[in-house]
C-alpha positions in Angstrom: 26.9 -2.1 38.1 23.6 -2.4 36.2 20.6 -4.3 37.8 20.0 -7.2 35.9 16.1 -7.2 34.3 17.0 -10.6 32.5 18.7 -13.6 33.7 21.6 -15.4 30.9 19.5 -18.5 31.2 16.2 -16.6 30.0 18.3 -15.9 26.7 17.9 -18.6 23.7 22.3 -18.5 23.4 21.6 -21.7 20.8 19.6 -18.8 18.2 22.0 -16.0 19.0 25.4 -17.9 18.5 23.4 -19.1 15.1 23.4 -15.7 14.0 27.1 -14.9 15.4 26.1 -13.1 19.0 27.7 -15.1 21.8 27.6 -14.7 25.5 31.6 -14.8 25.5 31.2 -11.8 22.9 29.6 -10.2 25.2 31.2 -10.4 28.1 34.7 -9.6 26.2 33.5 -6.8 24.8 32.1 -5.4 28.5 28.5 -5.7 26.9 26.9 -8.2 28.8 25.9 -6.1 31.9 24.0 -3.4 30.3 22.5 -6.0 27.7 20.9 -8.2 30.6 19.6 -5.3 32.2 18.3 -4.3 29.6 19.7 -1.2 28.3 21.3 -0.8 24.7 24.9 -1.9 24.5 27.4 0.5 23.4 28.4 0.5 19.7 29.8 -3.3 18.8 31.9 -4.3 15.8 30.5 -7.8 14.8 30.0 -9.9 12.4 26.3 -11.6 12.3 24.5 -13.9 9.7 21.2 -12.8 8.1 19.5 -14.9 5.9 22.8 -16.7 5.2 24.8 -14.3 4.9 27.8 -13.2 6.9 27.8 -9.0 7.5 30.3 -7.0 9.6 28.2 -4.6 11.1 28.8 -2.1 13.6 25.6 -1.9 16.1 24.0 -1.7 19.4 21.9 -3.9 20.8 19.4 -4.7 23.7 17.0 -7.3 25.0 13.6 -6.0 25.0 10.6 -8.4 26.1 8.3 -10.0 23.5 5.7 -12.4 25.2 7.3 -15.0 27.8 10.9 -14.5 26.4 13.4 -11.5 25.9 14.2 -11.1 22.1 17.3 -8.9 20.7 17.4 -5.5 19.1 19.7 -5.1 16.1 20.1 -1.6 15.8 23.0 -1.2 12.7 25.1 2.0 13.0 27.2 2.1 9.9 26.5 4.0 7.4 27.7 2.1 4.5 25.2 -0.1 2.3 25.2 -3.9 1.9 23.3 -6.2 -0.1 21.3 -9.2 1.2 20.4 -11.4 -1.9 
């Protein structure tokens, strides 16, 4: 098992369900433990919103720290293009 560097309540859940990452996700996909410790998840299949828009991405991602609060990393793995307008 990972060591935890962030705690669940330290994450802002209420912006990352608004742009489709939840904590269930995570924990159903077996991402949750390396993501609050931390360390980049392994490749996810998700759908997120961006700027209104609804993408299925495949991507890793990892809390990194930014000030007093953790913010997530989006790191998209597909190769294919898509268009935000």
């Amino acid at each position: 098992m990972n060591k935890k560097k962030f705690k669940s309540e330290d994450i802002d859940w209420a912006e990352m369900n608004a742009i489709g990452i939840s904590s269930e996700f995570l924990t159903a996909n077996g991402a949750m433990d390396n993501f609050l410790a931390g360390e980049m998840t392994q490749p996810l299949n998700m759908d997120i919103i961006l700027l209104g828009n609804e993408l299925n991405i495949d991507a890793t991602l990892q809390l990194i720290e930014k000030g007093n609060s953790p913010i997530v990393s989006i790191v998209c793995i597909n190769k294919d293009e898509f268009e935000i307008e």
